[in-house]
C-alpha positions as a LaTeX table, in Angstrom:
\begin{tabular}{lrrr}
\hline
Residue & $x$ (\AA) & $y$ (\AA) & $z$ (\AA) \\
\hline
Unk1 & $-56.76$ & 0.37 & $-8.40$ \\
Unk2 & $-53.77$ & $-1.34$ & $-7.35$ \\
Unk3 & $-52.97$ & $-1.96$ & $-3.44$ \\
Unk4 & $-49.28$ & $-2.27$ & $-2.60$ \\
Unk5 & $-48.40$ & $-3.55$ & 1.25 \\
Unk6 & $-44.58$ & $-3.49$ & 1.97 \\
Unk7 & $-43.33$ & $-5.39$ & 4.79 \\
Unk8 & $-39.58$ & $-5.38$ & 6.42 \\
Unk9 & $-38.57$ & $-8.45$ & 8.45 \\
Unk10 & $-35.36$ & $-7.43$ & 10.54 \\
Unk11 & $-32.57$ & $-10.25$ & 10.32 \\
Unk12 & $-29.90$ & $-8.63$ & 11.47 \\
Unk13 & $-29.44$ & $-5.30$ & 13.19 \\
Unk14 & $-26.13$ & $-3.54$ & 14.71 \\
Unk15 & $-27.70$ & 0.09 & 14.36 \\
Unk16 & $-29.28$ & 2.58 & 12.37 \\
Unk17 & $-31.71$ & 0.55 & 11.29 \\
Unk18 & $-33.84$ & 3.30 & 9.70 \\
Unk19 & $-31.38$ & 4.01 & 7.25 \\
Unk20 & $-31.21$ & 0.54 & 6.00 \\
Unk21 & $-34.64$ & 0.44 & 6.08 \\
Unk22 & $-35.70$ & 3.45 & 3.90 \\
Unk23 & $-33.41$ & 2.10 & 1.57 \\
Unk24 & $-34.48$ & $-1.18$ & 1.55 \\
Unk25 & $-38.00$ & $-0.26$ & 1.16 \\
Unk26 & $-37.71$ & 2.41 & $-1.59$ \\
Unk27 & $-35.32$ & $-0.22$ & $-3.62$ \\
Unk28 & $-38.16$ & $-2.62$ & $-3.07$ \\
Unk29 & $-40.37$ & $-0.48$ & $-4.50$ \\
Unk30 & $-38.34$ & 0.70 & $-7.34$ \\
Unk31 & $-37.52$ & $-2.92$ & $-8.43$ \\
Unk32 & $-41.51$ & $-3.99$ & $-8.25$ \\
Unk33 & $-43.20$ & $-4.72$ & $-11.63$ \\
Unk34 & $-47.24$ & $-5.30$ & $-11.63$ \\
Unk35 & $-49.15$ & $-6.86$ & $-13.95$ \\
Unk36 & $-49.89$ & $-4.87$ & $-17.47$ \\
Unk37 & $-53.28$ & $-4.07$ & $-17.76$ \\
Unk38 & $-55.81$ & $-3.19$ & $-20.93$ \\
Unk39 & $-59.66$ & $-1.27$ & $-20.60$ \\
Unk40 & $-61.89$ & $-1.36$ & $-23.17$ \\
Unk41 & $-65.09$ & 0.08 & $-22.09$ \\
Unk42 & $-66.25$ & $-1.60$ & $-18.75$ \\
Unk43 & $-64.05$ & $-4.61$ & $-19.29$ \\
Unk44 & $-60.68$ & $-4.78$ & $-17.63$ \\
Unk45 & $-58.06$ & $-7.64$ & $-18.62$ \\
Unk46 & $-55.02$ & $-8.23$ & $-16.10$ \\
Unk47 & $-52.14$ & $-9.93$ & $-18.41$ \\
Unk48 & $-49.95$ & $-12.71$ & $-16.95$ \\
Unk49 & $-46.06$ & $-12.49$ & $-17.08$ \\
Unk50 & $-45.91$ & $-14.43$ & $-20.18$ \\
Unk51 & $-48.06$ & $-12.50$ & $-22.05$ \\
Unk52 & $-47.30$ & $-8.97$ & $-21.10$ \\
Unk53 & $-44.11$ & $-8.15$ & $-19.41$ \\
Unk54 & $-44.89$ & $-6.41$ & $-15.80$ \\
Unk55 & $-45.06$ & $-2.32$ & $-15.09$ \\
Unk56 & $-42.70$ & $-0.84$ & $-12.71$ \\
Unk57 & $-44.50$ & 1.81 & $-10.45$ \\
Unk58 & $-44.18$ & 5.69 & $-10.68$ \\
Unk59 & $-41.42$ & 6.48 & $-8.61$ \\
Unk60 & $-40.93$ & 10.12 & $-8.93$ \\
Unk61 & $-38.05$ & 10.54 & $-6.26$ \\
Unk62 & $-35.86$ & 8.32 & $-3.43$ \\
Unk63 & $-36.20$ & 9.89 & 0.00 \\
Unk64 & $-33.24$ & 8.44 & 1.79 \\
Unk65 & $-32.70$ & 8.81 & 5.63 \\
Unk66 & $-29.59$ & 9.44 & 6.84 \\
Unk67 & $-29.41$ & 9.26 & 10.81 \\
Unk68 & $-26.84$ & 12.02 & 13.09 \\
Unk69 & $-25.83$ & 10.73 & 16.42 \\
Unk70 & $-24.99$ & 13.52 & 19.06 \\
Unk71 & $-22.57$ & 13.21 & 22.06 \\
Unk72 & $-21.74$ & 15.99 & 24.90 \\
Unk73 & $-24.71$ & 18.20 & 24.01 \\
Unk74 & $-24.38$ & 18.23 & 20.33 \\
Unk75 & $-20.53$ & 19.41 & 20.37 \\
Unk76 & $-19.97$ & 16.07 & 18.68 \\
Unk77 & $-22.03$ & 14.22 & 15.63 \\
Unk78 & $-21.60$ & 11.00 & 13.92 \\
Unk79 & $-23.36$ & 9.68 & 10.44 \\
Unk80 & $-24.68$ & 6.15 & 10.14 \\
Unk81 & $-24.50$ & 5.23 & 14.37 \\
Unk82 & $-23.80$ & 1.51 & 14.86 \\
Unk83 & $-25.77$ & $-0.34$ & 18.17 \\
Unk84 & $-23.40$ & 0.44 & 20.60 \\
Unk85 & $-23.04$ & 3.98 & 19.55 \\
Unk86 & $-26.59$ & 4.33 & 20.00 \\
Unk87 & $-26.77$ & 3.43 & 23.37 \\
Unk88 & $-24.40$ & 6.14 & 24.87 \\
Unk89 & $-25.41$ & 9.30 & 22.45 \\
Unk90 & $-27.08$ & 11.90 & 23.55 \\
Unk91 & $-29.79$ & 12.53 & 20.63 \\
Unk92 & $-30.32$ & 11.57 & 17.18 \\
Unk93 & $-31.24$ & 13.19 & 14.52 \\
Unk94 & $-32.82$ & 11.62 & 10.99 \\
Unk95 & $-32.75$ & 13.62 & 7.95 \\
Unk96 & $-34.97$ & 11.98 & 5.15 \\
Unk97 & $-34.08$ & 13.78 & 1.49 \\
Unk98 & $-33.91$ & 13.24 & $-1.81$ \\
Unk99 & $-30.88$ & 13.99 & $-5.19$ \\
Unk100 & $-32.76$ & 17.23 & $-5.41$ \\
Unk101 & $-32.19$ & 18.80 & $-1.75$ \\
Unk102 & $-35.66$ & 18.32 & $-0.91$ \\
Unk103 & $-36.32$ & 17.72 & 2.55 \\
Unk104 & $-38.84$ & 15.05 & 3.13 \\
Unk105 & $-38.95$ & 14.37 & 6.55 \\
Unk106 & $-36.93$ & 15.59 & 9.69 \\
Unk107 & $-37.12$ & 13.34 & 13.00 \\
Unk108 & $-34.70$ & 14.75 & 16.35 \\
Unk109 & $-35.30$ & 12.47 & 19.56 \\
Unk110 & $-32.75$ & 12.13 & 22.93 \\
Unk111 & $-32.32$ & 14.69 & 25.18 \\
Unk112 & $-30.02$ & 17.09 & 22.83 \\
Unk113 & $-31.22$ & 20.40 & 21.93 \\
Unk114 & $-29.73$ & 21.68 & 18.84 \\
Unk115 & $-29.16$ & 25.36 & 17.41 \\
Unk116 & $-29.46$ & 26.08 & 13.40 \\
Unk117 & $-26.03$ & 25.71 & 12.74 \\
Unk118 & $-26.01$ & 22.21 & 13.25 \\
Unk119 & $-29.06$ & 21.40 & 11.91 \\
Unk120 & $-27.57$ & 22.95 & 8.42 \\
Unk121 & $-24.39$ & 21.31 & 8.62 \\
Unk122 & $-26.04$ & 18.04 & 8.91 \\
Unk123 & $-28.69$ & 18.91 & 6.42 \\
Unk124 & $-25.70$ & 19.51 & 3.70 \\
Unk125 & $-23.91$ & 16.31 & 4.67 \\
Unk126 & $-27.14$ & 14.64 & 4.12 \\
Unk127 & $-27.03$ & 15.74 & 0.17 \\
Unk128 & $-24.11$ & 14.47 & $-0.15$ \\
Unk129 & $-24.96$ & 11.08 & 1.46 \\
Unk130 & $-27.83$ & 11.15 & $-0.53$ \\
Unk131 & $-26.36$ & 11.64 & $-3.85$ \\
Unk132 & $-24.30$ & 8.91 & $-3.04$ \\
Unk133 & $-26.80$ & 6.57 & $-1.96$ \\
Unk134 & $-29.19$ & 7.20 & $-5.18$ \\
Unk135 & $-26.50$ & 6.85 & $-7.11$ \\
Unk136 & $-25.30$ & 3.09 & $-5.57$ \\
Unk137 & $-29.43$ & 2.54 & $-5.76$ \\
Unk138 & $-29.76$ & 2.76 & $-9.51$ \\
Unk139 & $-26.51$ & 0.77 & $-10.57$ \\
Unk140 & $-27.47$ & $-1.82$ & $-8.51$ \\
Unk141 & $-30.90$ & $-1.76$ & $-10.58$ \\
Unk142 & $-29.09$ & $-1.45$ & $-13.50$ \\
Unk143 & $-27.19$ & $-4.41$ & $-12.91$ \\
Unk144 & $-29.95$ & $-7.10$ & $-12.01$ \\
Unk145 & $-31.75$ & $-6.02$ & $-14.91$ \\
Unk146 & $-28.85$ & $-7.22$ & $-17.11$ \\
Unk147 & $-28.32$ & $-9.98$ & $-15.30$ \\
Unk148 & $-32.49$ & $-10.81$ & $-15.63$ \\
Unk149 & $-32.27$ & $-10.04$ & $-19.24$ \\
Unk150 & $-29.04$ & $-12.53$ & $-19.64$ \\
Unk151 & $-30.18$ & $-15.00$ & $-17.88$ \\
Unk152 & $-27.98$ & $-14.89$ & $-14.76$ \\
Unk153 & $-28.81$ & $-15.84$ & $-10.87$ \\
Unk154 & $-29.96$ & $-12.65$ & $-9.21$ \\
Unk155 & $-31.85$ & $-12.26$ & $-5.73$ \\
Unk156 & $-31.90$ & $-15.02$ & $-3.03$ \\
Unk157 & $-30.89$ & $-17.67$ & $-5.55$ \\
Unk158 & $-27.55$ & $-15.82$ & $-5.43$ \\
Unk159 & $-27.30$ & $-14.67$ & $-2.45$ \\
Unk160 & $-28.59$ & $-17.67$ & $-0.41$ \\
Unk161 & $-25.72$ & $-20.30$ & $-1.28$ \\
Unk162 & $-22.66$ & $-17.31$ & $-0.92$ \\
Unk163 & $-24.52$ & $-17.08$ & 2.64 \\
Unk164 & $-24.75$ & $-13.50$ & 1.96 \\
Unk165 & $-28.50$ & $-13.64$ & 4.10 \\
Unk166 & $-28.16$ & $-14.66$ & 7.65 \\
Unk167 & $-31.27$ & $-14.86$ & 10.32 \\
Unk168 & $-30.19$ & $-13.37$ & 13.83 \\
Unk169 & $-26.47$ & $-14.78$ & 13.39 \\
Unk170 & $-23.37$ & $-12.43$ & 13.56 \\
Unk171 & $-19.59$ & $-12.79$ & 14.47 \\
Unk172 & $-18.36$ & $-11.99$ & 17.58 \\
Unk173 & $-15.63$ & $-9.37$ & 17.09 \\
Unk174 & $-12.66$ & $-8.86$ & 19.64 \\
Unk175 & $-12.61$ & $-5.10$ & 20.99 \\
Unk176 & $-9.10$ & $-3.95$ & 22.03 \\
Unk177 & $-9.94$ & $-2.14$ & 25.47 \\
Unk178 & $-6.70$ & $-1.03$ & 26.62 \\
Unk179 & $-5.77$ & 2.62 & 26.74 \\
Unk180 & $-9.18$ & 3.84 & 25.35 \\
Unk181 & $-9.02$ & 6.88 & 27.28 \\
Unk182 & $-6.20$ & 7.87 & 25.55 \\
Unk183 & $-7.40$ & 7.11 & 22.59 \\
Unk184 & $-10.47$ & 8.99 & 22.75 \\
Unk185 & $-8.68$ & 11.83 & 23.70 \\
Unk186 & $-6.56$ & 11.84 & 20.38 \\
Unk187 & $-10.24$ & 11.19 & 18.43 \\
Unk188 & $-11.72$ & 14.50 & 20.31 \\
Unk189 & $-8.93$ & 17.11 & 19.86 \\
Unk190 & $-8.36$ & 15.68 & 16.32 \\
Unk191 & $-12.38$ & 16.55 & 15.55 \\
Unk192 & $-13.18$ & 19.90 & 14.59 \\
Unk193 & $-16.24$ & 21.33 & 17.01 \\
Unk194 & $-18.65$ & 23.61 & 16.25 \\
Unk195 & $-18.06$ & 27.43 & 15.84 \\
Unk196 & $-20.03$ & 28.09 & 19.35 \\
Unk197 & $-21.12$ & 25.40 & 21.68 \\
Unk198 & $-23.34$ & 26.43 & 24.69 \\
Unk199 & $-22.72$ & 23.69 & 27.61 \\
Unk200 & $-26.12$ & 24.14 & 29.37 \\
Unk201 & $-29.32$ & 25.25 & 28.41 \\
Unk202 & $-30.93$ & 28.47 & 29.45 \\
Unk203 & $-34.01$ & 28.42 & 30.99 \\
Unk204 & $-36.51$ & 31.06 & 30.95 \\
Unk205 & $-39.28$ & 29.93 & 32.41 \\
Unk206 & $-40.51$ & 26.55 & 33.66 \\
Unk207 & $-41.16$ & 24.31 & 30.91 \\
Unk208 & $-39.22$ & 26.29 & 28.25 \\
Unk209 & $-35.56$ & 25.83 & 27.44 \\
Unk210 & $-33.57$ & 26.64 & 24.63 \\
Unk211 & $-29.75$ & 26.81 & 23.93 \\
Unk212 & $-28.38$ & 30.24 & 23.53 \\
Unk213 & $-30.30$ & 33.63 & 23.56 \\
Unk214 & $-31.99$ & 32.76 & 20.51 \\
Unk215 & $-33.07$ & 34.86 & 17.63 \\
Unk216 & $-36.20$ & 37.20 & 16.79 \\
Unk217 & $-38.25$ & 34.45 & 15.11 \\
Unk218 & $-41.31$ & 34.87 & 12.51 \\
Unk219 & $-43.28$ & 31.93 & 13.09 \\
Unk220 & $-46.05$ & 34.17 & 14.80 \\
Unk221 & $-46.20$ & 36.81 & 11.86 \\
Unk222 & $-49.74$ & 36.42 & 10.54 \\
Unk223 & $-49.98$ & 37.37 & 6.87 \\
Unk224 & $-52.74$ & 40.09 & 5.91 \\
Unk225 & $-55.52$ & 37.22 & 5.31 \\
Unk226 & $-54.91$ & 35.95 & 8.60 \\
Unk227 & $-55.26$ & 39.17 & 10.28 \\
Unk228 & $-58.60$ & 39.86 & 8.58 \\
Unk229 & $-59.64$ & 36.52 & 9.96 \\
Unk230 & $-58.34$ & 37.02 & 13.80 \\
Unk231 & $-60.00$ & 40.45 & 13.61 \\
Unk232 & $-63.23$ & 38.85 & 12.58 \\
Unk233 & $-62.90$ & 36.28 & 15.19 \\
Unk234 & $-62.27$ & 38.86 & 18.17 \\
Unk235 & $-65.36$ & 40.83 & 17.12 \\
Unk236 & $-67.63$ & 37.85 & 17.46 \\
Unk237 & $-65.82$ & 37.52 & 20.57 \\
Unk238 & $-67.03$ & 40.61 & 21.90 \\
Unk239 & $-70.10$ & 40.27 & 20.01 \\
Unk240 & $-71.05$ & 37.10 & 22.18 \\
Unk241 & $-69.78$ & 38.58 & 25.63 \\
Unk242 & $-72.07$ & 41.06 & 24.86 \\
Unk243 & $-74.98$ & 39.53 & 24.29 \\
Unk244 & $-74.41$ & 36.92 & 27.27 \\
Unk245 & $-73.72$ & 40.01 & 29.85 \\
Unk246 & $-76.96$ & 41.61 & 28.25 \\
Unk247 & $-78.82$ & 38.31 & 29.58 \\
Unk248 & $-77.06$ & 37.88 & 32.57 \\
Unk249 & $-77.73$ & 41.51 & 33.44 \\
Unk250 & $-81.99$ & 40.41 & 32.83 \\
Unk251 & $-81.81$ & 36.87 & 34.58 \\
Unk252 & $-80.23$ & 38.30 & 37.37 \\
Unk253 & $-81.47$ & 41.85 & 38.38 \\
Unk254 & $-84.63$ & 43.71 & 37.81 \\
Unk255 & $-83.92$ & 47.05 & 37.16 \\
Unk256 & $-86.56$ & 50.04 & 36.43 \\
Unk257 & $-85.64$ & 52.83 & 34.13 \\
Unk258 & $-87.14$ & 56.95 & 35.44 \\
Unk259 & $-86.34$ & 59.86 & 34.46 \\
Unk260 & $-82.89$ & 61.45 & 34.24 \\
Unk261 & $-83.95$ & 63.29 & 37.86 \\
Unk262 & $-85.67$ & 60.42 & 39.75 \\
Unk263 & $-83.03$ & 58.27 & 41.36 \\
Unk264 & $-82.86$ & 54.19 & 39.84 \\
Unk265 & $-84.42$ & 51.42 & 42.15 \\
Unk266 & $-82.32$ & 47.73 & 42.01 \\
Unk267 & $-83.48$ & 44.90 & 43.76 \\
Unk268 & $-82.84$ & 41.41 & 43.13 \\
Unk269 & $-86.25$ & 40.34 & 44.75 \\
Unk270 & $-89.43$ & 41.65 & 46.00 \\
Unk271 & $-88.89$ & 40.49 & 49.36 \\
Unk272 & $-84.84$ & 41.85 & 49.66 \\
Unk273 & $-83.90$ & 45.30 & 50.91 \\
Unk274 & $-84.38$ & 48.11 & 48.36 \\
Unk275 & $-81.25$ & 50.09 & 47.32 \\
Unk276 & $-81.45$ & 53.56 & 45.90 \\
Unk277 & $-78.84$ & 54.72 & 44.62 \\
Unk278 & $-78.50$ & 58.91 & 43.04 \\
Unk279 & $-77.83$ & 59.08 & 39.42 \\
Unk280 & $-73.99$ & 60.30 & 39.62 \\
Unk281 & $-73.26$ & 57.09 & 41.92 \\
Unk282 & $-74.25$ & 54.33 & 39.55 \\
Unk283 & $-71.26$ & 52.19 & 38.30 \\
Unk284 & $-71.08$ & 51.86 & 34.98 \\
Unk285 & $-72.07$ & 47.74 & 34.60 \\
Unk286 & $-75.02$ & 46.94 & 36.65 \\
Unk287 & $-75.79$ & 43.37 & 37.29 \\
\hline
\end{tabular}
């Protein structure tokens, strides 16, 4: 058995740093080779490099994140938020998926609520991002195993002297601040909102909220199986109540049965008043 432990060390970060890091860390794992191994019987022999070349791991599929920023309520989105983006949108939403459209993993946080529309627009953006990602993923594989197999400088040898690795260093870059208002005008009625935006929530009672009137929604359907199994539960349930108001009824109250003509004597004690009461006037749960 073979224990893998991946660690990510941030050295730089302007945003959407789980985006870089899924990809980072499924690259990492795709590019890993472990030592060959041989069984025979109940002895095990783990091969050095120059005896056996390594084993990559079993990576079925690449689950890639891609990340949604959402400003004014969700009207607007953005892909791949940088730092300062983050700090003034509303919610974000993360979208982990694979080359196949399989979802993985869906993430929402802020204080956006969003309707289906927009979670399936961003969920077919993500496919494409995703396509494209995989695709820049295995070329770049591609490529340092030529380069391994020629001979070449690959990894931090390379990348070290081109000072293509820096540790909490960036450039400062000048921000033009003058007429941004009109500016982000022209960038809002350029962008194409969505078919129906709702500016408030509706709230129908406290602690609920949800935007729009909603739709009739199945989640509470139980199939046939499960409706066996919630009838079988209630009728223990009644079962039990039974049985405990059947003792309660004893602990409490001592009550002597007579004929159908002879009225019914209750009395909690010896020493308490005794109440007759005529057949017809006896409720119908006596404690």
């Amino acid at each position: 058995v073979w224990q893998i432990r991946l660690d990510m060390h941030l050295l730089n970060h302007d945003g959407n740093i789980t985006d870089a890091a899924s990809i980072a860390g499924i690259v990492a794992l795709c590019h890993f080779r472990r030592p060959d191994v041989s069984v025979q019987g109940e002895e095990v022999t783990v091969y050095t490099p120059e005896e056996r070349d390594p084993v990559p791991l079993s990576i079925h599929h690449m689950p890639i994140c891609v990340s949604f920023a959402f400003f004014h309520q969700g009207t607007y989105l953005l892909v791949d938020p940088t730092e300062r983006e983050e700090r003034v949108m509303d919610g974000l939403l993360v979208i982990a998926m694979n080359k196949h459209h399989e979802i993985c993993a869906i993430q929402s946080s802020g204080v956006v609520m969003l309707v289906q529309d927009q979670i399936l627009r961003c969920s077919k953006i993500t496919a494409v991002k995703v396509a494209e990602i995989t695709e820049l993923i295995q070329k770049a594989l591609e490529n340092d195993q030529k380069a391994r197999k020629e001979g070449g400088k690959f990894g931090f040898a390379e990348s070290i002297p081109n000072q293509r690795i820096t540790a909490f260093k960036m450039e400062s870059a000048a921000v033009d601040t003058n007429d941004v208002e009109e500016q982000a005008g022209e960038i809002i009625a350029k962008a194409d909102p969505p078919a129906e935006v709702f500016a408030s929530p509706i709230l129908h009672t406290p602690g609920t909220a949800q935007i729009g009137e909603g739709i009739e929604s199945s989640w509470g359907d139980l199939e046939d199986s499960e409706k066996e199994e919630a009838a079988e539960e209630e009728g223990e349930s009644e079962a039990a109540a039974f049985e405990y108001e059947k003792v309660e009824t004893e602990d409490t109250s001592t009550m002597r049965e007579t004929k159908n003509d002879e009225p019914i004597v209750l009395s909690d004690s010896e020493e308490e008043e005794v109440v007759i009461l005529e057949p017809q006037e006896l409720p119908r749960k006596t404690r």
